[in-house]
C-alpha positions in Angstrom: -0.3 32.5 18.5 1.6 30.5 20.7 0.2 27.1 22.5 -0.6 27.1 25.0 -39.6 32.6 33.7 -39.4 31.2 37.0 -39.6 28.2 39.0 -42.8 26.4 41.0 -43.1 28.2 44.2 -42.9 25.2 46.3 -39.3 24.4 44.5 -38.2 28.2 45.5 -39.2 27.6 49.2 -37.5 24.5 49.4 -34.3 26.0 47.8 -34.9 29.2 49.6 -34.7 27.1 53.1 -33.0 24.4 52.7 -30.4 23.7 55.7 -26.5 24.8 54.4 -24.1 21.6 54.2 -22.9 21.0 57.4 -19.0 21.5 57.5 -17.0 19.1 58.9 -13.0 19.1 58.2 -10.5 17.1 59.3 -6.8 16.9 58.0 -5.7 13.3 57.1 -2.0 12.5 56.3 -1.6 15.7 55.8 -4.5 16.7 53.5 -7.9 17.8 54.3 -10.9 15.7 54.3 -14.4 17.7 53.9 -17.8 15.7 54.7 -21.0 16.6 52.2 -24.0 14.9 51.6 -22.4 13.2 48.8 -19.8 11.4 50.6 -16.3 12.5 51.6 -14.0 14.2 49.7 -10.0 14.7 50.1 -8.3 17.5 49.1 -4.3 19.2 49.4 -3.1 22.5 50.9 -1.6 24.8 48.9 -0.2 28.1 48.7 -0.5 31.0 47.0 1.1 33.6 44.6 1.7 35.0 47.9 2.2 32.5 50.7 -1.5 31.7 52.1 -2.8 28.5 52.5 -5.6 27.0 51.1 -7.4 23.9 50.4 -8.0 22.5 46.7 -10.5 20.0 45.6 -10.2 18.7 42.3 -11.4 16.7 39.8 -14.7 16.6 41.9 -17.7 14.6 39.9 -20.6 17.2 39.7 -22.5 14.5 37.3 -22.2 11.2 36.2 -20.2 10.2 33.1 -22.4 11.8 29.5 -21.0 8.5 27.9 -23.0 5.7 26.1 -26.7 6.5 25.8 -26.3 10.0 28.0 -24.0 11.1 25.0 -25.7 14.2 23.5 -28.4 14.3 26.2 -28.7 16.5 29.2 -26.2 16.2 32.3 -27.2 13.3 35.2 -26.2 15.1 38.5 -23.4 13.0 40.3 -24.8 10.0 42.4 -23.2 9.6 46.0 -20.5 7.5 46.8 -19.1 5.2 49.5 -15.2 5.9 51.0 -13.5 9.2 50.3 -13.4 10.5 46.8 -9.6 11.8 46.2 -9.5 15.3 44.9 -6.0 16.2 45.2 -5.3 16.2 41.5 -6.9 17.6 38.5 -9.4 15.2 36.7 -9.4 14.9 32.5 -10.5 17.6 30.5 -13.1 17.1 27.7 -11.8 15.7 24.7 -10.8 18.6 22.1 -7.5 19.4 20.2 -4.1 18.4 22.1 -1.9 21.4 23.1 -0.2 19.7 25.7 0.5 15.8 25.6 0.3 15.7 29.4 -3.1 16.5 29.6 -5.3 13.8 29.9 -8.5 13.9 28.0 -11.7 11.8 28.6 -15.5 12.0 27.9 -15.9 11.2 31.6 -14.6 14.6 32.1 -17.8 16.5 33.8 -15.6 17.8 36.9 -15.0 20.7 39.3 -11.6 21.9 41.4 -13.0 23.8 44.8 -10.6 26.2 45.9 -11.2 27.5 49.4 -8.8 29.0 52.3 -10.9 28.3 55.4 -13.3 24.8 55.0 -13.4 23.8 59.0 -15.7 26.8 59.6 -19.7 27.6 58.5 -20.7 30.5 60.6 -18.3 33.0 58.5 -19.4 31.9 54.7 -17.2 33.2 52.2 -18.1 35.0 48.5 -17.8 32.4 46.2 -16.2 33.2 42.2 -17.5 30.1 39.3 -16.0 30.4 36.4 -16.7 29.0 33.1 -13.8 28.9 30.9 -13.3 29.7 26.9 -12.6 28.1 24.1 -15.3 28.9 21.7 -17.2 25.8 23.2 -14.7 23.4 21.7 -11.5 24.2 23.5 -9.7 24.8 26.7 -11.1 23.4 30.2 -11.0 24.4 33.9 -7.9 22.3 34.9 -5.4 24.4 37.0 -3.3 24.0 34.4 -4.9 26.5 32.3 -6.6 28.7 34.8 -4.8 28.2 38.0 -6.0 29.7 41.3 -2.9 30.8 42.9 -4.1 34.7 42.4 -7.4 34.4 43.4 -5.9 32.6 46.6 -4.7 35.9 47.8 -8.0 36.9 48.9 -10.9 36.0 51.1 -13.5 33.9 48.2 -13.9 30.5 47.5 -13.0 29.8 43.6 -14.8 27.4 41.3 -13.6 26.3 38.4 -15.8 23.5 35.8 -15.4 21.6 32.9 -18.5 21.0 30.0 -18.3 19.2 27.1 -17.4 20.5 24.1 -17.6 20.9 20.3 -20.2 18.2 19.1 -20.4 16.6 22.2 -21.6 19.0 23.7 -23.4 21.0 21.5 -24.8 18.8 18.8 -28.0 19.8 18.3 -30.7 18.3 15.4 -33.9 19.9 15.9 -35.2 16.9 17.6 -35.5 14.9 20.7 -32.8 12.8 19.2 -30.4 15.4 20.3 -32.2 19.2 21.4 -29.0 20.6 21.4 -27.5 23.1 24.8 -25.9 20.2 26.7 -22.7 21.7 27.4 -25.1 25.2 28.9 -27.4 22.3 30.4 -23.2 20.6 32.5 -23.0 24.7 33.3 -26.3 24.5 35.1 -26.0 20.9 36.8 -22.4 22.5 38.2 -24.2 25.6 39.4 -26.9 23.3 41.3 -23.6 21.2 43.1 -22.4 24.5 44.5 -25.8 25.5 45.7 -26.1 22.5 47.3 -22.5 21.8 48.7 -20.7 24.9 48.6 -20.7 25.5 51.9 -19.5 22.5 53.4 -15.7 24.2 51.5 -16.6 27.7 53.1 -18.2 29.2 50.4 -21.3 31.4 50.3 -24.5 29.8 48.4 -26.4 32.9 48.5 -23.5 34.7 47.2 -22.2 33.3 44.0 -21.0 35.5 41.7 -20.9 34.0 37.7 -17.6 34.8 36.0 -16.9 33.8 32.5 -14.8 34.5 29.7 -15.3 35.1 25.5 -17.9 31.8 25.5 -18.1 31.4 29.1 -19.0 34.7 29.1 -21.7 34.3 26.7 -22.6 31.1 28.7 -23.2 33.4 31.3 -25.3 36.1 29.2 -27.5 33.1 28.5 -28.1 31.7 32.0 -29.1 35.2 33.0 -32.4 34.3 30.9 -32.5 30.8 31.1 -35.6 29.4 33.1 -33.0 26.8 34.2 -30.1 29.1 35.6 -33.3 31.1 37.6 -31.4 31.7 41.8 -28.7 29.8 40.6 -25.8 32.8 41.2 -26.3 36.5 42.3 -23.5 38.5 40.6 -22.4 38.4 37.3 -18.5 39.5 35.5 -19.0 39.0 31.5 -15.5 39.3 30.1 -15.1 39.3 26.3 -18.3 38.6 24.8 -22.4 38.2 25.1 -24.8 36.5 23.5 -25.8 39.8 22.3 -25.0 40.8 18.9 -25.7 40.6 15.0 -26.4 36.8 15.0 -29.8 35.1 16.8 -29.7 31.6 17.9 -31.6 29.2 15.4 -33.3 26.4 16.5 -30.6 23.6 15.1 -27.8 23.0 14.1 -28.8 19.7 11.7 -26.3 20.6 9.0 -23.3 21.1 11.3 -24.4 17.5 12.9 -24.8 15.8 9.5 -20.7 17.0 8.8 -19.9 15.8 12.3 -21.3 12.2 11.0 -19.8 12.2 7.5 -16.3 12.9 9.2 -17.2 9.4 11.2 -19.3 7.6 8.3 -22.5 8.0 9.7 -25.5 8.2 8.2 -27.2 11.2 8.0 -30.6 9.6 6.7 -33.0 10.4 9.7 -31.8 12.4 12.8 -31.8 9.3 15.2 -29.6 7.1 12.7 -27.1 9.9 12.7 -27.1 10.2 16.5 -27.1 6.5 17.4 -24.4 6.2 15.0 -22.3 9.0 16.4 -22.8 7.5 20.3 -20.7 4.8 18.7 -17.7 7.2 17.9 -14.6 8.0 19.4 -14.7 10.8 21.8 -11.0 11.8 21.4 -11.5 11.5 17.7 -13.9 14.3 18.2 -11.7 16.4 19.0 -9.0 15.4 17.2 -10.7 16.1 14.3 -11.9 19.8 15.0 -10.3 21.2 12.1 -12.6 19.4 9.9 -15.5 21.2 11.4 -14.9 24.7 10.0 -15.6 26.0 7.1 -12.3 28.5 6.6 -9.0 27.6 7.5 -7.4 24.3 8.1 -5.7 25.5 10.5 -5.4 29.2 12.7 -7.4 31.2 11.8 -10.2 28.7 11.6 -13.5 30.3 11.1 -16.8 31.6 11.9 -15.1 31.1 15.6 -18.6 30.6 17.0 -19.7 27.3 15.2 -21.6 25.8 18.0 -24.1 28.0 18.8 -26.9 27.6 21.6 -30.4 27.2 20.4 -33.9 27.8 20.6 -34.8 24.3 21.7 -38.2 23.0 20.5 -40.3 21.8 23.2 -40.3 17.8 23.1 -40.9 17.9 27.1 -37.7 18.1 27.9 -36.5 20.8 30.5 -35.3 23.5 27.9 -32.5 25.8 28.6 -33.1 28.8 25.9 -36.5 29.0 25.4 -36.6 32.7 23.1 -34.0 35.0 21.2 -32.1 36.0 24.4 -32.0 39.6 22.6 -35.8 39.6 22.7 -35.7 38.3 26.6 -33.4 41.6 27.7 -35.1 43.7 25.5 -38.3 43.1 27.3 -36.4 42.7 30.7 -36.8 38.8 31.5 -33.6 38.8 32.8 -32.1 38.0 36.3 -31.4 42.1 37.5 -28.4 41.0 39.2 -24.9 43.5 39.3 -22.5 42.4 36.5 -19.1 43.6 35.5 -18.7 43.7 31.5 -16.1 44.7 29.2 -13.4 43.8 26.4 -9.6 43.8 26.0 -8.2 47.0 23.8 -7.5 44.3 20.8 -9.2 41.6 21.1 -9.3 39.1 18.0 -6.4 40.7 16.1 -4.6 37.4 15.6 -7.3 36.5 13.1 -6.0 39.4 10.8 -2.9 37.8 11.2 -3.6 34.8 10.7 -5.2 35.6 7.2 -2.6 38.5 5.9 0.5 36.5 6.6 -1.2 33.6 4.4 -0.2 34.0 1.0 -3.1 32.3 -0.2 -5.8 33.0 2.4 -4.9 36.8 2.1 -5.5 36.8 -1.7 -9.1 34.9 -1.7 -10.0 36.7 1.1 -9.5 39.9 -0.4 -11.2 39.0 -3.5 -14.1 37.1 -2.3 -14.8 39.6 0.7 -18.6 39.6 0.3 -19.0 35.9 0.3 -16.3 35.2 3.2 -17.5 37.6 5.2 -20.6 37.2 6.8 -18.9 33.9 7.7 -16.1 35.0 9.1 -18.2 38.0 11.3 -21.1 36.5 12.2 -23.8 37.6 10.2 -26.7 36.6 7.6 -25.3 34.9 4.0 -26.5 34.8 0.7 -29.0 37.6 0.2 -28.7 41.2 -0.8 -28.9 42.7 2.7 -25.7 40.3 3.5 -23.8 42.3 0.2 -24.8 45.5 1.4 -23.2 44.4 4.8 -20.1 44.0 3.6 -19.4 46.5 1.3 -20.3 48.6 4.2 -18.0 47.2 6.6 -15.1 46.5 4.2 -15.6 50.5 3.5 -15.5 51.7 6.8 -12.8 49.2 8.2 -10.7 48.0 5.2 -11.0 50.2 2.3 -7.8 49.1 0.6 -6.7 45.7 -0.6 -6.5 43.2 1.7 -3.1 41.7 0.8 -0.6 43.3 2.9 0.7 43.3 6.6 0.3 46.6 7.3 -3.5 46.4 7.4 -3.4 44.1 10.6 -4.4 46.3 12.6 -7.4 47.7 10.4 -8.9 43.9 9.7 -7.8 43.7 13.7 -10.4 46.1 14.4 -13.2 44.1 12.4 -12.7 40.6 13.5 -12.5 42.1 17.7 -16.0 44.4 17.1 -17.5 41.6 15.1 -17.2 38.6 17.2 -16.2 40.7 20.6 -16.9 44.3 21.2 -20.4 44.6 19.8 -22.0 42.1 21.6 -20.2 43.3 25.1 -21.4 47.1 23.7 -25.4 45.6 23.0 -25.4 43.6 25.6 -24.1 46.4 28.3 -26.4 48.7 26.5 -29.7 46.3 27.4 -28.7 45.0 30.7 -27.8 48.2 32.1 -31.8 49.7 31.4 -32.5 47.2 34.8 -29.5 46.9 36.8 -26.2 47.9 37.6 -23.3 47.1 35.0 -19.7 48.3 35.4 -18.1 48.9 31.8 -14.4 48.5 30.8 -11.8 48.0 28.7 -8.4 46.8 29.5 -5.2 47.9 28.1 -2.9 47.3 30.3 0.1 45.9 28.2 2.1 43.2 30.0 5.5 41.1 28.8 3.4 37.8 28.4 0.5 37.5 25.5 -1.4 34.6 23.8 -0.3 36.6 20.9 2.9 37.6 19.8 3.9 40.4 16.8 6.3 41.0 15.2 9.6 39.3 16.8 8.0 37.9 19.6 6.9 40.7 21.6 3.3 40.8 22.7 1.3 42.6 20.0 -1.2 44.4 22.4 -3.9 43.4 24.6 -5.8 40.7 22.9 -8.0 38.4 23.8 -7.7 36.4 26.9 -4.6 38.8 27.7 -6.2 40.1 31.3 -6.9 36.3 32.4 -3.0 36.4 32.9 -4.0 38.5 35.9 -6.9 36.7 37.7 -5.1 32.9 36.8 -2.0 31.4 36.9 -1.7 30.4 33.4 1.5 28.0 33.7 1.3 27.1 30.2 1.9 30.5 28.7 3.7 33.0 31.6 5.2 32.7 35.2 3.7 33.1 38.2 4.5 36.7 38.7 6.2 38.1 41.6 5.7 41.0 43.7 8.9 42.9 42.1 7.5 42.1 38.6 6.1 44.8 36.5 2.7 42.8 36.2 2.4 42.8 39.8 0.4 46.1 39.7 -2.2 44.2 37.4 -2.4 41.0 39.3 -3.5 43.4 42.4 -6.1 45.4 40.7 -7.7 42.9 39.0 -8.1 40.1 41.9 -8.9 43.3 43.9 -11.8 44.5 41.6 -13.1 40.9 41.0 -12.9 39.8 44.4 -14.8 43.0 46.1 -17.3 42.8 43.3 -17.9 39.2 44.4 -18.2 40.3 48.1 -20.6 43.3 47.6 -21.7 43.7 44.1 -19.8 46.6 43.4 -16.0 46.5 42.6 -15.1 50.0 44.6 -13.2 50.2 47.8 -11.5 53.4 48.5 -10.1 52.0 51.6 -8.0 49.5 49.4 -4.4 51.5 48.7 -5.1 49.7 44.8 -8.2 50.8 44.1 -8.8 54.3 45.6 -8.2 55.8 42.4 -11.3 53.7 40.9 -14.1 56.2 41.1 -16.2 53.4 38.8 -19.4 54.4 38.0 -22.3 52.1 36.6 -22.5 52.5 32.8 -25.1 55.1 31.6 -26.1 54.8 28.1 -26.2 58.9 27.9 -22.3 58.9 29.0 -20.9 56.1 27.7 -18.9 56.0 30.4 -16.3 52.9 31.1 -13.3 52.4 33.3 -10.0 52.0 31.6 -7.7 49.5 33.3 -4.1 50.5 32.0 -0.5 50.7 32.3 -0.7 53.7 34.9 -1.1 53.8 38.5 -4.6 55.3 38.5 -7.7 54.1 36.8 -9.5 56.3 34.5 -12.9 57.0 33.9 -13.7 57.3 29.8 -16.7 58.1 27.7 -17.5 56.5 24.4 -15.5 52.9 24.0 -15.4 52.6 20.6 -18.1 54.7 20.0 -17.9 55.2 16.4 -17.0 51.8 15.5 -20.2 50.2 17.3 -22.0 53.3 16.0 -21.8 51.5 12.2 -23.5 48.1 14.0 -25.9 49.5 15.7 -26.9 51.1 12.3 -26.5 47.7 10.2 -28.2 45.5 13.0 -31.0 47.7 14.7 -32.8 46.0 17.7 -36.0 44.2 16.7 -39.2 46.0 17.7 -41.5 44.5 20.5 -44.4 45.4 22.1 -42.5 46.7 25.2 -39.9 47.8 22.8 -41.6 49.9 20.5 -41.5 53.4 22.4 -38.4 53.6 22.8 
């Protein structure tokens, strides 16, 4: 791979009737200066993929530094500030592994970037698009370097785009008030309040915020959807490439993954408040410089399980808790926010993991001969018990049933790693939302000249994951901004188009619009199946049974718990 519920009522009225900001712009040397209640804050005009102006904000506090005694604990929202805070660059990103020495990384990395095309105006409020980026919860960030918002810019919304710590930082999580664990969900909400509160005074739409998230920001989102603390926060939802839905629950720590985290720094591990006083003392950069160290397979790609940090149950210690249940349990019994959402997966998602372990001479060998043990840790499921054998042998024998020490079966351990960690928790998760509310189903396969994952001889293997963010961002690190005459061009348009309408009115068709008249997309129906297929042609296509088969085998291996408003069905 190349580098790159609910709330008191008299908190709900308040919310509910709150005055909006009151927008007042002026430009100032040639940028743009936008009042809030905050303070002032300067941002620069820029253009996009296609010539329009528009304002960008960035590197905007939303909270105050999670440094010092606020390591490991939940998010302070920003304080307000005297003189005009300058937003006309990026702001650090979180501390994780270096990809690009021109990056600048820092704890105090709790930021937003605003991007808006009309902030001198309120009585015309624009949709407004907050997305939360991947990484697994220890990479990447929401720097316009990675996920720039030149695309977006072609059209009528107000982009947001955060960072949240990462890795241990911001997931650590003991069992105890020492550390409750969810920080990083508990930045996503804190980040969610700012733009309720101060959205508009940058044109955008507080009653209109539509959630957006990728692989773990899409499980972020998937979460917040049942969180008691996400509750009015956004209105739409678009889950691309994963839920929180799947063969694995949340547990209610993650002591033994915090006690390696403090024997990589010589901490004691003793008593949960020794090894978290001792870790506030580490370096933060070291953190993520020593990632690696973390997993369990792999010293480096394919580093596995890819979900290490997981959200939890927290136990109550009176704090404000962000998962309070099994979020399967919460959308089986329907305590979920019915709001519209857009879900769906890439045609090959995690593939490079197949890679990554058959072009290892060694990996490829142990791998092979230690399949029931490695496993269940590399998709995602119980260890160490008979049920966890029978797993195996079942998947190995429906996916792999050969020796796994040759090339040629990338594309067959492709197909396990992507349903494992991807496509069955979008499939489950689509499946249970869609009993309440409206959810639009897809798959993408539209097959571009740029990739985060090249095979063989550097030409893009598919359409893995992260593959269709090429054509919602600029992603300078990793492709061009394409042009109108490129052949990408077609994709760029559909999907800002689909995402953009979606944002506006909750449902991503417009047979007015000359890209998407051929998008008859209907809401999923669990009887049909049914999903759009976004591909290489000039029309979309409506399919029946994505991966039917395939999920078929999961379903069977990890049936849905019975509840009492379950156990009808």
């Amino acid at each position: 791979m190349r580098s790159i519920a609910g709330v008191p009522l008299i908190v709900a009225i308040l919310v509910l009737f709150s005055p909006p900001e009151k927008v007042s712009a002026k430009s100032e040397d040639g940028n743009i200066v936008v009042k809030t209640s905050l303070g002032d804050i300067r941002g620069v005009t820029l253009k996009s993929r296609l010539g329009e102006s528009f304002s960008a904000f960035r590197g905007i506090r939303y909270a105050n530094p999670p440094t010092g005694q606020l390591r490991f604990q939940p998010p302070e929202p920003v304080n307000p500030w005297s003189g005009v805070y300058d937003a006309t660059k990026d702001g650090p990103q979180c501390p994780q592994p270096k990809i690009n020495n021109e990056i600048v990384e820092s704890e105090d990395c709790l930021r937003l970037n605003i991007y808006s095309r009309q902030v001198t105006k309120n009585d015309n409020l624009k949709p407004v698009l907050f997305f939360i980026h991947p990484g697994g919860f220890y990479a990447f960030s929401g720097l316009s370097a990675m996920f720039g918002p030149e695309y977006l810019m072609d059209h009528d919304v107000v982009l947001v785009t955060i960072n949240y710590r990462l890795g241990s930082l911001g997931y650590l999580s003991t069992g105890t008030a020492d550390s409750p664990g969810n920080a990083g969900f508990k930045d996503q909400v804190v980040a969610l309040k700012f733009i309720r509160d101060h959205i508009s005074a940058f044109g955008g739409d507080p009653n209109s915020v539509t959630a957006f998230g990728y692989s773990a920001g899409a499980l972020s989102i998937t979460l917040h959807m049942v969180s008691p603390m996400s509750r009015g926060l956004f209105h739409k939802a678009i889950v691309m490439s994963a839920s929180a839905i799947g063969q694995w629950s949340p547990p209610e720590h993650q002591l033994e993954l915090a006690q390696k985290q403090a024997r990589l720094f010589n901490c004691t591990t003793e008593t949960p408040k020794a090894l978290v006083d001792c870790l506030r003392k580490a370096d933060a950069i070291d953190m993520g410089n020593k990632l690696s160290e973390m997993f369990e397979l792999g010293s480096q790609n394919p580093l596995m399980p890819v979900l290490l940090w997981k959200p939890v149950i927290e136990p109550d210690f009176g704090q404000e808790r962000f998962l309070v249940e099994d979020p399967t349990i919460s959308y089986l019994e329907g305590r979920y926010m019915k709001i519209p959402v857009i879900a769906g997966i890439t045609k090959d998602e995690f593939v490079q993991f197949a890679h990554g372990i058959l072009t290892n001479d060694n990996l490829k060998y142990e791998f092979d001969a230690r399949f029931n043990e490695l496993a269940p840790i590399a998709f995602l499921y119980e260890r160490n018990s008979e049920r966890s054998k029978k797993i195996s042998q079942t998947l190995r024998k429906y996916y792999v049933n050969f020796p796994l020490i040759s090339e040629s079966r990338i594309p067959q351990l492709g197909e396990l790693f992507s349903d494992s960690s991807i496509g069955f928790s979008v499939h489950r998760f689509t499946q249970l939302a869609s009993r309440h509310t409206k959810v639009f189903y897809y798959k993408n396969t539209f097959h571009g000249r740029y990739s985060f994952f090249y095979y063989p001889e550097g030409k893009p293997y598919g359409v893995v994951h992260h593959d269709d963010l090429l054509y919602l961002f600029g992603v300078p690190l990793l492709a061009p901004t394409f042009a109108q005459n490129d052949p990408e061009n077609l994709n760029v348009e559909r999907m800002t188009r689909l995402w953009t309408t979606f944002a506006g009115k909750g449902n991503p068709n417009n047979p007015n619009d000359e890209y998407l008249s051929s998008a008859q997309w209907t809401p999923y129906s669990s009887l049909l199946d049914n999903y759009l297929e976004i591909g290489n042609g000039d029309n979309f296509t409506m399919r029946e049974g994505l991966y039917s088969d395939r999920f078929r085998v999961w379903d069977e291996l990890f049936p849905l718990p019975l509840t009492n408003k379950t156990s009808h069905l």
